[in-house]
N, CA, C and O atoms as a Maestro MAE file, in Angstrom:
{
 s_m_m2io_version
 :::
 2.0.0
}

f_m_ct {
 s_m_title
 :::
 protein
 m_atom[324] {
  # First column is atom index #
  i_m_mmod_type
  r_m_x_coord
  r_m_y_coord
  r_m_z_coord
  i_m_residue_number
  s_m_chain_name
  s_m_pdb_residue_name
  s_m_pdb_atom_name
  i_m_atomic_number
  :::
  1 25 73.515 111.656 -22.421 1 A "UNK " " N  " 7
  2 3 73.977 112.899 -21.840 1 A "UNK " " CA " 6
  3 2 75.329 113.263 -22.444 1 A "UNK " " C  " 6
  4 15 76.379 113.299 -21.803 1 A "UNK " " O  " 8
  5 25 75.192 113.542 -23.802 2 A "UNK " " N  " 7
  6 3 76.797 114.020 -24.547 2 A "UNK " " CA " 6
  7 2 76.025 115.411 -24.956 2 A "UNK " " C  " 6
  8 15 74.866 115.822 -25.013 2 A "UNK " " O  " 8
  9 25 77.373 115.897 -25.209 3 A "UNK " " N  " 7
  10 3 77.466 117.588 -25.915 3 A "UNK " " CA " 6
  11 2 76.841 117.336 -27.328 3 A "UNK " " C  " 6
  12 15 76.270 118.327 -27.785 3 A "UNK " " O  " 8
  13 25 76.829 116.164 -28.153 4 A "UNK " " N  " 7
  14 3 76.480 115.952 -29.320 4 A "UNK " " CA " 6
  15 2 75.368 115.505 -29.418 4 A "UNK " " C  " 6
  16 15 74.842 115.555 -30.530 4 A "UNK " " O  " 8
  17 25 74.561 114.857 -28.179 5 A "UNK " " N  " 7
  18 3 72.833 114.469 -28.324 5 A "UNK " " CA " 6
  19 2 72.481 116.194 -28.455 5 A "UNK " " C  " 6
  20 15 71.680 116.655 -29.267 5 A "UNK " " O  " 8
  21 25 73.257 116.985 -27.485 6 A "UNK " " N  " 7
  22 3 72.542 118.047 -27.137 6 A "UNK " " CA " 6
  23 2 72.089 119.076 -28.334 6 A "UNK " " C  " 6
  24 15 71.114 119.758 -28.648 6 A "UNK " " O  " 8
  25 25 73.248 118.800 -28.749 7 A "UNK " " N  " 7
  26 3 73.496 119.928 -29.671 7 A "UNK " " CA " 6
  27 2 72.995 119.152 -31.147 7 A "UNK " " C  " 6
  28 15 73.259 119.734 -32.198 7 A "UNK " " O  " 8
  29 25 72.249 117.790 -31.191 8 A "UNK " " N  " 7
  30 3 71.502 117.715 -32.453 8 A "UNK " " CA " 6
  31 2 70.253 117.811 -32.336 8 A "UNK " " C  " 6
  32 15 69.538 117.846 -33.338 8 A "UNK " " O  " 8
  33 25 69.586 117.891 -30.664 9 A "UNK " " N  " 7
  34 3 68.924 118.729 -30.694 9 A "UNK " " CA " 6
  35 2 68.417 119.864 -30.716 9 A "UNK " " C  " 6
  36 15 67.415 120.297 -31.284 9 A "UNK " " O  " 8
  37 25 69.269 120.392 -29.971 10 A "UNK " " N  " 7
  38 3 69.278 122.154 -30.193 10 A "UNK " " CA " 6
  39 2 69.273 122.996 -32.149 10 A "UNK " " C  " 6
  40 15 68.834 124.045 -32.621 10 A "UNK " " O  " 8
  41 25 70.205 121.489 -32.845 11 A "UNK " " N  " 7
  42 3 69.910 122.067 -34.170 11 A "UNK " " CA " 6
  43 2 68.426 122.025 -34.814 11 A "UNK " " C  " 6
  44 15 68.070 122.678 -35.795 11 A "UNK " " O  " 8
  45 25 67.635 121.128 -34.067 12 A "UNK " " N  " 7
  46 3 65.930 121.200 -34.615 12 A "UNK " " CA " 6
  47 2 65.156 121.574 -33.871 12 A "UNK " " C  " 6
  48 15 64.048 121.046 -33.770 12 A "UNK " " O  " 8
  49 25 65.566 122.642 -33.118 13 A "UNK " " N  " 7
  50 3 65.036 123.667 -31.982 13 A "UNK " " CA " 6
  51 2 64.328 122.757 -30.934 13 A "UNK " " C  " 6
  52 15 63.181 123.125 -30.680 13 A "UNK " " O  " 8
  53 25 64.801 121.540 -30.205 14 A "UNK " " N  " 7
  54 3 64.223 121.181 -29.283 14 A "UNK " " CA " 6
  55 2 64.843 121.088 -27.934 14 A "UNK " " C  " 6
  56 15 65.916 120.490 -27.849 14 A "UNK " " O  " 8
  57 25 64.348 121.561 -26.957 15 A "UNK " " N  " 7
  58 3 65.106 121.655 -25.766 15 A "UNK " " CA " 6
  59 2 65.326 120.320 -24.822 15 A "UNK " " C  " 6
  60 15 64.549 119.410 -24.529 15 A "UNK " " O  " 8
  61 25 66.198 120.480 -24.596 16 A "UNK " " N  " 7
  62 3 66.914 119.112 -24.050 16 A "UNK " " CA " 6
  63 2 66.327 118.774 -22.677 16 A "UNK " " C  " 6
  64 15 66.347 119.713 -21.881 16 A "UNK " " O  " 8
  65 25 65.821 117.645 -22.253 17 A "UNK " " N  " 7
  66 3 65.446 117.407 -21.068 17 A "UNK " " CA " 6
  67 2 66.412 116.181 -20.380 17 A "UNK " " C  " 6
  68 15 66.145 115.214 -19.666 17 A "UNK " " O  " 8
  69 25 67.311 116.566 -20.796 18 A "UNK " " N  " 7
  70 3 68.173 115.451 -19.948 18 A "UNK " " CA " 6
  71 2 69.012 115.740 -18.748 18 A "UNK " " C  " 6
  72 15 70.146 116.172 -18.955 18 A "UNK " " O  " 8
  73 25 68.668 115.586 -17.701 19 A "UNK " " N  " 7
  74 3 69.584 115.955 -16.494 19 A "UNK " " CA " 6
  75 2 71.465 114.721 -16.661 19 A "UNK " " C  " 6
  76 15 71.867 113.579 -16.878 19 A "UNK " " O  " 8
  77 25 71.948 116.241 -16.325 20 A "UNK " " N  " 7
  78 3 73.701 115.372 -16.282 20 A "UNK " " CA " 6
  79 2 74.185 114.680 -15.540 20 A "UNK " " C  " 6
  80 15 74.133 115.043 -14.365 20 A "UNK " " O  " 8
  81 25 74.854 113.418 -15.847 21 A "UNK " " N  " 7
  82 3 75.296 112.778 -15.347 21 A "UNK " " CA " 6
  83 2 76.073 113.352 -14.007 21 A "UNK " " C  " 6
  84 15 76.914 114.148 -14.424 21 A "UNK " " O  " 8
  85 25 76.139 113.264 -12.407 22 A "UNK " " N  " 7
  86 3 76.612 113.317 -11.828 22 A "UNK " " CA " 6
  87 2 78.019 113.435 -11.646 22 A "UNK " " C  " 6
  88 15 78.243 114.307 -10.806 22 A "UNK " " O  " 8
  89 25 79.231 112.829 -12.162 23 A "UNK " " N  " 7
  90 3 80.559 112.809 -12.715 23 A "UNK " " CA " 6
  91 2 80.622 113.200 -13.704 23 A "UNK " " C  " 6
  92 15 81.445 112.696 -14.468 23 A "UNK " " O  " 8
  93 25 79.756 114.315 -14.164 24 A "UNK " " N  " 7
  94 3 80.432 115.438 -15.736 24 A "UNK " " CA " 6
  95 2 80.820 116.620 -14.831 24 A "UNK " " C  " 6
  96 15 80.326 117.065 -13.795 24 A "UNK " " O  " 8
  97 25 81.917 116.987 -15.613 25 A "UNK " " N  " 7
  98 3 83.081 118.013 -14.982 25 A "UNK " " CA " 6
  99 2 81.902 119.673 -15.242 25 A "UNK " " C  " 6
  100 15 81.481 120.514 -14.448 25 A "UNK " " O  " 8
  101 25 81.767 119.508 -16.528 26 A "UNK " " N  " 7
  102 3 81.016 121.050 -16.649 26 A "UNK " " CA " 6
  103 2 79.441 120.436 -17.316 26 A "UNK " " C  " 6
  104 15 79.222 119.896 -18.400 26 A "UNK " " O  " 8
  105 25 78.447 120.794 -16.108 27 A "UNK " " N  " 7
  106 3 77.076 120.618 -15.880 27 A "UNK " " CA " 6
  107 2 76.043 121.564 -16.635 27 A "UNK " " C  " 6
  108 15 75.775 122.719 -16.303 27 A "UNK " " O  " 8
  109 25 75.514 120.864 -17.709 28 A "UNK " " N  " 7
  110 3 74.450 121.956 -18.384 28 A "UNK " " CA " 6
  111 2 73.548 121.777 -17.273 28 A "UNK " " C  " 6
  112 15 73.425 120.980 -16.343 28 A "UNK " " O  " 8
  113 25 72.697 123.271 -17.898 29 A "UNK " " N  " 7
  114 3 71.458 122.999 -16.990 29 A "UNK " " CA " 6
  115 2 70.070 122.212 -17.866 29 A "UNK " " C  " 6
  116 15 69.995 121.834 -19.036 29 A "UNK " " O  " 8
  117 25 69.094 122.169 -16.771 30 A "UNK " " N  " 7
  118 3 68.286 121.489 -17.394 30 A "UNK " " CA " 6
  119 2 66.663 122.131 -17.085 30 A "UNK " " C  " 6
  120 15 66.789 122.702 -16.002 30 A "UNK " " O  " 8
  121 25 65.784 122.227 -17.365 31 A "UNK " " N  " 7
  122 3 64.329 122.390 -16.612 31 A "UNK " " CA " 6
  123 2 63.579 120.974 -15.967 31 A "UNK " " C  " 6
  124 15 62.971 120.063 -16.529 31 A "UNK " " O  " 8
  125 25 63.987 121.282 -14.205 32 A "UNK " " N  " 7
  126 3 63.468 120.296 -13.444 32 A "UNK " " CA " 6
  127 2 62.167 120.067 -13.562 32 A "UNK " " C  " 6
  128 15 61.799 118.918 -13.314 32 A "UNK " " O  " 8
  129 25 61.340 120.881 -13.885 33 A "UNK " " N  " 7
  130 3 59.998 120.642 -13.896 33 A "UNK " " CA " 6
  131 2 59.197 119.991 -14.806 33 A "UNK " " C  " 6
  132 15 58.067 119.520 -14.681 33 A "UNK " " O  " 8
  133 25 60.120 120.045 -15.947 34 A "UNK " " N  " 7
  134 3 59.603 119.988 -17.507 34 A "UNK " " CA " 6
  135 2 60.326 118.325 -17.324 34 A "UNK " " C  " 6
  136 15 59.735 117.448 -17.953 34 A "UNK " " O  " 8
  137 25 61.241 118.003 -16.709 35 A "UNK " " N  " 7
  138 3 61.843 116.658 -16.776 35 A "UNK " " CA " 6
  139 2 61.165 116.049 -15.874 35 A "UNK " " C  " 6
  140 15 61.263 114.825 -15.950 35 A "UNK " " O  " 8
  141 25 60.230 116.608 -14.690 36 A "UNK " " N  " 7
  142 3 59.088 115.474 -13.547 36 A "UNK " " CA " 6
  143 2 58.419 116.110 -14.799 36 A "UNK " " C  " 6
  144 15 59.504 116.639 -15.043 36 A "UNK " " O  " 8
  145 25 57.723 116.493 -15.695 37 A "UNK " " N  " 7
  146 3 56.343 115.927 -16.038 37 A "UNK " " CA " 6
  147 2 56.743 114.784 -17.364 37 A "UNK " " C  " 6
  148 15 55.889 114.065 -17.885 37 A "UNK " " O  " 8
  149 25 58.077 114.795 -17.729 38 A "UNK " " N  " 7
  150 3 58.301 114.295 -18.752 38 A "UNK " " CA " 6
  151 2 58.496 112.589 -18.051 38 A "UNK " " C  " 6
  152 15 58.287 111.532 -18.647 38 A "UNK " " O  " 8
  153 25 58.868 112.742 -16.896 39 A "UNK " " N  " 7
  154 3 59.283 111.510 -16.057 39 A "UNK " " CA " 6
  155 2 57.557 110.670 -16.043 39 A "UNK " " C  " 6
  156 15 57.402 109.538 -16.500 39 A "UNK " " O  " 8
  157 25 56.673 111.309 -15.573 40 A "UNK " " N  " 7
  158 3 55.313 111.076 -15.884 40 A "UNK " " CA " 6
  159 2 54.766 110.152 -16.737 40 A "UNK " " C  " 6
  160 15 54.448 108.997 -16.454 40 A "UNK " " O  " 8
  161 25 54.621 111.002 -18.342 41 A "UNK " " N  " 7
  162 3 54.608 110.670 -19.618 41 A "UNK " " CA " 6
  163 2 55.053 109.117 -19.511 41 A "UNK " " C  " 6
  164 15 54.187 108.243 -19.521 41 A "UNK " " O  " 8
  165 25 56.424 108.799 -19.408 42 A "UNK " " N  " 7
  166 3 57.002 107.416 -19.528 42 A "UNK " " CA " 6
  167 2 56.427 107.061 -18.963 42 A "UNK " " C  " 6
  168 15 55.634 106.351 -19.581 42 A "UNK " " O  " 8
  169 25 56.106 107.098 -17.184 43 A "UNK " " N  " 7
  170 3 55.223 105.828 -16.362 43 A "UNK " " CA " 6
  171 2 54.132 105.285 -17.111 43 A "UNK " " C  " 6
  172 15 53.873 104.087 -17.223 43 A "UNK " " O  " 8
  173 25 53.247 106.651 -17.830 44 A "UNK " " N  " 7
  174 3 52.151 106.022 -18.426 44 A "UNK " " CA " 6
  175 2 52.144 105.017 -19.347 44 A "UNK " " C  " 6
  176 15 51.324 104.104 -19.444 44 A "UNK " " O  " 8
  177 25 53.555 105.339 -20.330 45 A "UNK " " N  " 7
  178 3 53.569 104.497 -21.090 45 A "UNK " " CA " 6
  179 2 54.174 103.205 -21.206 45 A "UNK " " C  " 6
  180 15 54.037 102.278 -22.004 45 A "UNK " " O  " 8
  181 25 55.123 103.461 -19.844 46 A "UNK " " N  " 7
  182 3 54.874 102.090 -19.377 46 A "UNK " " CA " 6
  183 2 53.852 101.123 -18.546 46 A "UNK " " C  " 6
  184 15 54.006 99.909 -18.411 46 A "UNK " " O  " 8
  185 25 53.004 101.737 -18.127 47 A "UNK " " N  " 7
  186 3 51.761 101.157 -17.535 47 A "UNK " " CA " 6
  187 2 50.934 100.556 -18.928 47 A "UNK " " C  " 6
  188 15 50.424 99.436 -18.930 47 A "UNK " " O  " 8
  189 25 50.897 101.298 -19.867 48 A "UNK " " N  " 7
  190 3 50.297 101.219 -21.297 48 A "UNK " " CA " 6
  191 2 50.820 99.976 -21.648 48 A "UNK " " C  " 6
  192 15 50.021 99.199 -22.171 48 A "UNK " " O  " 8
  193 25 51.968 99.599 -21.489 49 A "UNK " " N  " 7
  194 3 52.570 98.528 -21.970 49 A "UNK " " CA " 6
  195 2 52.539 97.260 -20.904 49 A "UNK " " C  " 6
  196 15 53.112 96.185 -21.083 49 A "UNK " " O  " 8
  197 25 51.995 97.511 -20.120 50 A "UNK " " N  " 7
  198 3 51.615 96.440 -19.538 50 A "UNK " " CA " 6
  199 2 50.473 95.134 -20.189 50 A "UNK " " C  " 6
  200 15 50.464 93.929 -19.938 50 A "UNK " " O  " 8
  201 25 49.782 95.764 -20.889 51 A "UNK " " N  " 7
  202 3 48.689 95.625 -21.587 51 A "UNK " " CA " 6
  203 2 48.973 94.711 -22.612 51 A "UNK " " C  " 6
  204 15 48.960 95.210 -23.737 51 A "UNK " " O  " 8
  205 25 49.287 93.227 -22.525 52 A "UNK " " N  " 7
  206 3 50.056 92.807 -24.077 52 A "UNK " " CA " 6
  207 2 49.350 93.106 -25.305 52 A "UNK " " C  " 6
  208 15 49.995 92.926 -26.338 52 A "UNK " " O  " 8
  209 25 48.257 93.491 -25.402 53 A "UNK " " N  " 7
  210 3 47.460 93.602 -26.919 53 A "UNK " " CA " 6
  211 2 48.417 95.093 -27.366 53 A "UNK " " C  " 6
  212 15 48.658 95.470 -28.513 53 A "UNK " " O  " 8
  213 25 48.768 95.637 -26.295 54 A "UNK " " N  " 7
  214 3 49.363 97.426 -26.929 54 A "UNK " " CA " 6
  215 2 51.099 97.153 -27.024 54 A "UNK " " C  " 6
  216 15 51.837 97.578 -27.913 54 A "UNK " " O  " 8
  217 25 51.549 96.196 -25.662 55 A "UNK " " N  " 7
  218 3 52.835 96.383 -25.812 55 A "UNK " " CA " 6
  219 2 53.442 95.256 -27.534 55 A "UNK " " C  " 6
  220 15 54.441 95.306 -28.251 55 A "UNK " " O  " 8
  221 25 52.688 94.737 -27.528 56 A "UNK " " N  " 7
  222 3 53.079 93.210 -28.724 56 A "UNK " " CA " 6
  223 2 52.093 93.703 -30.164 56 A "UNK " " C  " 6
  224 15 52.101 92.945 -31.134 56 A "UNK " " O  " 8
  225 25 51.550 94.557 -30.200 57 A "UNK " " N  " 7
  226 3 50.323 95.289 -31.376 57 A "UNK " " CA " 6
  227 2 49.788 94.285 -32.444 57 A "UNK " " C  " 6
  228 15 49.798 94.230 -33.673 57 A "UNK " " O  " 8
  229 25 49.378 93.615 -31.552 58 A "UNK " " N  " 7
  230 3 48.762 92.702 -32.675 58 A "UNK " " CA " 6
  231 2 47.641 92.931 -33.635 58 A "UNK " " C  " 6
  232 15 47.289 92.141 -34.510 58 A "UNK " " O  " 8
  233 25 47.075 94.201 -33.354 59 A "UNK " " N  " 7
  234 3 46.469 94.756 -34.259 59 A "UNK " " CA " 6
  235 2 47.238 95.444 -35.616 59 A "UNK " " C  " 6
  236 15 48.207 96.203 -35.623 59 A "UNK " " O  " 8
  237 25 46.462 94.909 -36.752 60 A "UNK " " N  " 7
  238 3 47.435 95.348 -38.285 60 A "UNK " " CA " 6
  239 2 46.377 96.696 -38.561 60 A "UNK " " C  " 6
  240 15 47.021 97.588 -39.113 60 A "UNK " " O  " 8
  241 25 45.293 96.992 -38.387 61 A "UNK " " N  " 7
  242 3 44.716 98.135 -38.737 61 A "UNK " " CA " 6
  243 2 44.850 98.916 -37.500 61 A "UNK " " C  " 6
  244 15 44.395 98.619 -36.396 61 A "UNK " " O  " 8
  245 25 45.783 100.330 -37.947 62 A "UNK " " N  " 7
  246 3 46.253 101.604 -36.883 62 A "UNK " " CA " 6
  247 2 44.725 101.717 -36.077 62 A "UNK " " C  " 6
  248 15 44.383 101.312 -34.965 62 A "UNK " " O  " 8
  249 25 44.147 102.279 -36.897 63 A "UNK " " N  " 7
  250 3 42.486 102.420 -36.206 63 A "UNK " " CA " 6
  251 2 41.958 101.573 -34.873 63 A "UNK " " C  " 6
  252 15 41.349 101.868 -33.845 63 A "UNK " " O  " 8
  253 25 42.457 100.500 -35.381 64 A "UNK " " N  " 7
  254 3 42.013 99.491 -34.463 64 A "UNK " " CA " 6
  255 2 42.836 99.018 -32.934 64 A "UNK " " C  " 6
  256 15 42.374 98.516 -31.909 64 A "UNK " " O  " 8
  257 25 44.172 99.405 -33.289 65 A "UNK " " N  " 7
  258 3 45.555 99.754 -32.637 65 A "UNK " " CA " 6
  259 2 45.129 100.889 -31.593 65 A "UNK " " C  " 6
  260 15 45.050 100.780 -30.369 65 A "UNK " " O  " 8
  261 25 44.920 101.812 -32.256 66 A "UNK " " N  " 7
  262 3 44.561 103.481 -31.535 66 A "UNK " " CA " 6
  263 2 43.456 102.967 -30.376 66 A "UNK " " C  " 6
  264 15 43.704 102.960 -29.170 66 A "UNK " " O  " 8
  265 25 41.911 102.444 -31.112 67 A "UNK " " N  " 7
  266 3 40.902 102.375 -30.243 67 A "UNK " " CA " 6
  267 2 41.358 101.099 -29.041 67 A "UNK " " C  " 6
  268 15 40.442 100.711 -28.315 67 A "UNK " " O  " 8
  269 25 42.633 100.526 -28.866 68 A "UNK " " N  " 7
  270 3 43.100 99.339 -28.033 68 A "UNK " " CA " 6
  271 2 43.756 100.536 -27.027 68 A "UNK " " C  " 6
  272 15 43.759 100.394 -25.804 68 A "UNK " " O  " 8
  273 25 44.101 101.276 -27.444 69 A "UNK " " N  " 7
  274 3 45.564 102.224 -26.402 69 A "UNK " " CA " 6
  275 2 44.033 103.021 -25.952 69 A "UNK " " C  " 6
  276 15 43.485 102.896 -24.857 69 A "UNK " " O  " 8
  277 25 43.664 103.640 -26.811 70 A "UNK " " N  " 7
  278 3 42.501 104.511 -25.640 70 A "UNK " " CA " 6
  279 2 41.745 103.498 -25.037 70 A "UNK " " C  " 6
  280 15 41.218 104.330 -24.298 70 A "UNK " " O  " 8
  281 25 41.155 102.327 -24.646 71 A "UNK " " N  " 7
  282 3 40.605 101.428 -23.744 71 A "UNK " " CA " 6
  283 2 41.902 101.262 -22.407 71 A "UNK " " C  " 6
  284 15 41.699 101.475 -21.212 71 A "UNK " " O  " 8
  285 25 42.880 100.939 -22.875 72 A "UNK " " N  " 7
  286 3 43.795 100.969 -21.836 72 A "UNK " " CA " 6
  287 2 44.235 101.880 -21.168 72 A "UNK " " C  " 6
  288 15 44.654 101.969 -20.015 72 A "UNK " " O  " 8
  289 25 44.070 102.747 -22.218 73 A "UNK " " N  " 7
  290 3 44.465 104.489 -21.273 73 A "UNK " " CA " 6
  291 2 43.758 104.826 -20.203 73 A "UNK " " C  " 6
  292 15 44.270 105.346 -19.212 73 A "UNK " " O  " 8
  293 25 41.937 104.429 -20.370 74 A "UNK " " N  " 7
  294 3 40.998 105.240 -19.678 74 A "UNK " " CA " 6
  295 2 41.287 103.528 -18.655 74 A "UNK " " C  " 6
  296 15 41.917 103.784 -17.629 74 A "UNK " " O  " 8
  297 25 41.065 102.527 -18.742 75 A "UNK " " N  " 7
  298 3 41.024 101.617 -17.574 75 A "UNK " " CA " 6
  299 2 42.909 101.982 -16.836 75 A "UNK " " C  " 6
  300 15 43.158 101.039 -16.084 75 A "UNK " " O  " 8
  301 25 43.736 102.665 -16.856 76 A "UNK " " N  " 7
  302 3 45.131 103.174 -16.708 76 A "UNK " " CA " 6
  303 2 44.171 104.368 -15.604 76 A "UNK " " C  " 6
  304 15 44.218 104.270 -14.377 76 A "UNK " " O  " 8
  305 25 43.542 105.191 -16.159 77 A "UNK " " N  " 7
  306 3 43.240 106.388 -15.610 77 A "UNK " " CA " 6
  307 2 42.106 106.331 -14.761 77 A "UNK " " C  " 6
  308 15 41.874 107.249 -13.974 77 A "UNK " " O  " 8
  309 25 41.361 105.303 -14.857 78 A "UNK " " N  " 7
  310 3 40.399 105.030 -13.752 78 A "UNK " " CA " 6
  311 2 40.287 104.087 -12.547 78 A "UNK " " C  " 6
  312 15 39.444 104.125 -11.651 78 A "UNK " " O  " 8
  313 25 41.262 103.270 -12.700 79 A "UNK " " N  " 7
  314 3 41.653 102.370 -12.117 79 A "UNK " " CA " 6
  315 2 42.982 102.118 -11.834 79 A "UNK " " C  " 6
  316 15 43.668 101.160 -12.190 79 A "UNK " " O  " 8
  317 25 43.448 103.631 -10.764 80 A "UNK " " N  " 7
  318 3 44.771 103.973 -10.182 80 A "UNK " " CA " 6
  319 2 44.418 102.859 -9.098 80 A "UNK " " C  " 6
  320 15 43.366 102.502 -8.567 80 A "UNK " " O  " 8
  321 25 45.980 102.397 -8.982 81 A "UNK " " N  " 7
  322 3 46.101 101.521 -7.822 81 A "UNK " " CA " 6
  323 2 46.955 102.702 -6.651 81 A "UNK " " C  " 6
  324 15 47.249 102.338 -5.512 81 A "UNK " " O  " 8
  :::
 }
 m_bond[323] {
  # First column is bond index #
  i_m_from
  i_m_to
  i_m_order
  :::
  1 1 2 1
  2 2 3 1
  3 3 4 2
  4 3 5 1
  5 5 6 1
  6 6 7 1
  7 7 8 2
  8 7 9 1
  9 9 10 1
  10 10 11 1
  11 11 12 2
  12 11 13 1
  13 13 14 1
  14 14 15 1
  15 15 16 2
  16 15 17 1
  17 17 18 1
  18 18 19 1
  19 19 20 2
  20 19 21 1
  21 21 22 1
  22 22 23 1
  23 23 24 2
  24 23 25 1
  25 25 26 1
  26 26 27 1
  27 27 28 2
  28 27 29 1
  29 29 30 1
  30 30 31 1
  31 31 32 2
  32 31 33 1
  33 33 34 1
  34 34 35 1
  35 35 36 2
  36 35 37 1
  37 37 38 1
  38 38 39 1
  39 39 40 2
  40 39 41 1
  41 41 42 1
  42 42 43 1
  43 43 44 2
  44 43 45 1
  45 45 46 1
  46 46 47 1
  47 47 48 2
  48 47 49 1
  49 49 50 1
  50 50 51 1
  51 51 52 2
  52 51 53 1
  53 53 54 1
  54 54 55 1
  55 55 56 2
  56 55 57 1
  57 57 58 1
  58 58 59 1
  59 59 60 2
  60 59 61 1
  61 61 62 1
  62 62 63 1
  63 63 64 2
  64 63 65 1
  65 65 66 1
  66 66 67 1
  67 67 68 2
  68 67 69 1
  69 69 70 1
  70 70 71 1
  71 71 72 2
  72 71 73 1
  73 73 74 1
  74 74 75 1
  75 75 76 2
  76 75 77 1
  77 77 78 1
  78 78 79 1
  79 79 80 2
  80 79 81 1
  81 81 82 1
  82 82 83 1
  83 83 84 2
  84 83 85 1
  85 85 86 1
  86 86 87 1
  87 87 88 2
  88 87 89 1
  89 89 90 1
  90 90 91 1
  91 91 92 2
  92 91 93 1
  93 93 94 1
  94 94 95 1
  95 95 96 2
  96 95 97 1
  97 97 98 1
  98 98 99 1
  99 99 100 2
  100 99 101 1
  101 101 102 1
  102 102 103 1
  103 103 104 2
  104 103 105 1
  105 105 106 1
  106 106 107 1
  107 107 108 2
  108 107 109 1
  109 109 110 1
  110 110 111 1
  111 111 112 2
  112 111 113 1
  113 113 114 1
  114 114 115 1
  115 115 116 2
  116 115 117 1
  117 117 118 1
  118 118 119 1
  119 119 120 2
  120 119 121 1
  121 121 122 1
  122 122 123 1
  123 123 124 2
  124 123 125 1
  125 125 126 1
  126 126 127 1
  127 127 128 2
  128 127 129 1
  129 129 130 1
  130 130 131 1
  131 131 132 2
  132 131 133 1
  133 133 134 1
  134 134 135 1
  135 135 136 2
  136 135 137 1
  137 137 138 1
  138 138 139 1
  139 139 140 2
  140 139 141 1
  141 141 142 1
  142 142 143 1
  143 143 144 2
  144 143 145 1
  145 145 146 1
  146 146 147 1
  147 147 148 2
  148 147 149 1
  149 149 150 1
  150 150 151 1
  151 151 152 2
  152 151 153 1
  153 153 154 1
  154 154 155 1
  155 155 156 2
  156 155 157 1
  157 157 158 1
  158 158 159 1
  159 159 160 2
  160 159 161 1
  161 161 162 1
  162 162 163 1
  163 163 164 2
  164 163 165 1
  165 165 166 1
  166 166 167 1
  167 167 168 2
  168 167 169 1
  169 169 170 1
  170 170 171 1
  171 171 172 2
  172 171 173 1
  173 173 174 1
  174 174 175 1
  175 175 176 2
  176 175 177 1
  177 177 178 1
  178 178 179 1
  179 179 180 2
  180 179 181 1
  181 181 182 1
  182 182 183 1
  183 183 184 2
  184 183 185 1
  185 185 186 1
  186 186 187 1
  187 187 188 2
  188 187 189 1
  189 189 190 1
  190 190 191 1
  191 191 192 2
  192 191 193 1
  193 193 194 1
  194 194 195 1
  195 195 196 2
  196 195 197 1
  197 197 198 1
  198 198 199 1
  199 199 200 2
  200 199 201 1
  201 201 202 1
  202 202 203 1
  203 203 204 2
  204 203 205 1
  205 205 206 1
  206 206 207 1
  207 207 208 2
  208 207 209 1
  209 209 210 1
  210 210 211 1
  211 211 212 2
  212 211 213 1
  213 213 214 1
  214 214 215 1
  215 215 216 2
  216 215 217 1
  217 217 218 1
  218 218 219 1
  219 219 220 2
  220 219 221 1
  221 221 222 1
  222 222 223 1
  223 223 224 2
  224 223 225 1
  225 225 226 1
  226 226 227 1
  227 227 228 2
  228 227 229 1
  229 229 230 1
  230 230 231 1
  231 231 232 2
  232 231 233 1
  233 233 234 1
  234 234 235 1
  235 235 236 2
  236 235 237 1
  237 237 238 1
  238 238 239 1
  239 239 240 2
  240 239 241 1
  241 241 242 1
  242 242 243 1
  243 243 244 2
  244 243 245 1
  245 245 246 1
  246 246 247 1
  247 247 248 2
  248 247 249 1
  249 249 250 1
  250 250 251 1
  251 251 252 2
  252 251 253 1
  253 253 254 1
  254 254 255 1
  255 255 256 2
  256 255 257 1
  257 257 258 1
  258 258 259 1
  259 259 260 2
  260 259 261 1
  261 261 262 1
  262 262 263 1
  263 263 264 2
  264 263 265 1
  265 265 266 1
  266 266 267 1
  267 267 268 2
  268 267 269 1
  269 269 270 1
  270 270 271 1
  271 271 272 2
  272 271 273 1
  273 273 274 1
  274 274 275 1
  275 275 276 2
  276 275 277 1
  277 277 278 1
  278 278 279 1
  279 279 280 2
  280 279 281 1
  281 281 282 1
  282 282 283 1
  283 283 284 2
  284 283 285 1
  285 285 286 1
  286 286 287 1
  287 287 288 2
  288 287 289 1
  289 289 290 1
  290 290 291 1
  291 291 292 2
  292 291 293 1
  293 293 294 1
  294 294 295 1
  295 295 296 2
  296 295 297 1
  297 297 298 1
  298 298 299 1
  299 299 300 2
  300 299 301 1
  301 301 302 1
  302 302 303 1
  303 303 304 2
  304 303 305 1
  305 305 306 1
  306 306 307 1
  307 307 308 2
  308 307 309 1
  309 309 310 1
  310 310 311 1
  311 311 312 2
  312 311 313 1
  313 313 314 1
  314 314 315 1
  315 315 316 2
  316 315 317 1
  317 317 318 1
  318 318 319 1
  319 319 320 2
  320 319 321 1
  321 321 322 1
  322 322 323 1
  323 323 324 2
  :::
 }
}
């Protein structure tokens, strides 16, 4: 949360989803909504990483890597606790 993350993103046109630190004197704003679905995203991928074959990739062929994360994705997505 610096003026300089912000603004090296803003130089490759991407909008910042970082909410400010509580004790910053002058508060950018942020899009709350866009930061809960972005908050989301991470759970999954930390649930994803629960998985040691995805979090440790012991797969050397990507292909084979990819078809490991979609098995975990869909047992992730079907088997909400």
């Amino acid at each position: 949360d610096s003026n300089k993350i912000r603004q090296s993103l803003a130089d490759r046109n991407i909008t910042a989803c970082i909410p400010p630190k509580k004790n910053r004197k002058s508060k950018p704003s942020y899009d709350w909504h866009l930061y809960k679905k972005r908050h989301l995203i991470e759970n999954m991928f930390a649930k994803l990483k629960d998985w040691r074959r995805v979090a440790t990739r012991y797969d050397r062929c990507a292909h084979t890597f990819m078809s490991t994360i979609h098995i975990a994705a869909s047992f992730v997505f079907y088997l909400k606790e």
